[in-house]
N, C-alpha and C positions, 0 to 999 in steps of 0.2 A: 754672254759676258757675265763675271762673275761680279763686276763691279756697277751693281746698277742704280747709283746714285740720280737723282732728280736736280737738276742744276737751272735757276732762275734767271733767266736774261731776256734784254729788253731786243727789238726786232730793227734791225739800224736798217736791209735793204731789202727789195720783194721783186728783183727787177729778170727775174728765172721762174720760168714754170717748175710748180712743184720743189720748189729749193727757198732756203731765206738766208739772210747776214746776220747775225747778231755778233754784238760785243761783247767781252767780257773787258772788264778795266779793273785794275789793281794795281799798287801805289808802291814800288819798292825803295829803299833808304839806299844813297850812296855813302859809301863805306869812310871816304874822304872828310866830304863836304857836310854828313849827317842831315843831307836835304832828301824830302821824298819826290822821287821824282814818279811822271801817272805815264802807266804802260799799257796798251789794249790789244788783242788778240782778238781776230776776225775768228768767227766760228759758221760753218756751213751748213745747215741744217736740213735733212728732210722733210717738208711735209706734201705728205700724200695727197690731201682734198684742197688743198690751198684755202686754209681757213684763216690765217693771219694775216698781217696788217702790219705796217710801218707805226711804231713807237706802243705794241703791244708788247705786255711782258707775257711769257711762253714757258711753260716747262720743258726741258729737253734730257735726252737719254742716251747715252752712249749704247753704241750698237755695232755691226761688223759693219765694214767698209762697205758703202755703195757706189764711190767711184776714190777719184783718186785723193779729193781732199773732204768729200761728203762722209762724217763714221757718227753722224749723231741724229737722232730723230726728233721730232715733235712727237708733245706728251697730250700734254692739254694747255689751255688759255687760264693765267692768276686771273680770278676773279678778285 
């Protein structure tokens, strides 16, 4: 992957071997009503060693597909 940015998010589920949930939440403007309205995106995560933890924040990594909705790995644990 050419795009190998480091993306911070917190660990919402752990309830899969070797895989996590995390959230991403961001706030977009209706165009009408000039309100923000809060929109969240599950994100599927690899980790290999099952190092994480429910309500840990995690570095993660865009990577080729490991299954059908898994394309992102664990990096390392924010200290």
């Amino acid at each position: 992957m050419s795009d190998n940015k480091l993306i911070i998010l917190r660990v919402f589920s752990k309830k899969m071997n070797k895989s996590l949930i995390c959230i991403k939440i961001f706030y977009k403007k209706n165009n009408i009503y000039k309100k923000k309205i809060k929109k969240s995106i599950k994100i599927i995560v690899h980790d290999k060693n099952d190092l994480c933890n429910v309500g840990d924040y995690i570095y993660i990594k865009k990577c080729k597909n490991i299954s059908k909705k898994k394309s992102w790995i664990f990096v390392k644990k924010k200290i």
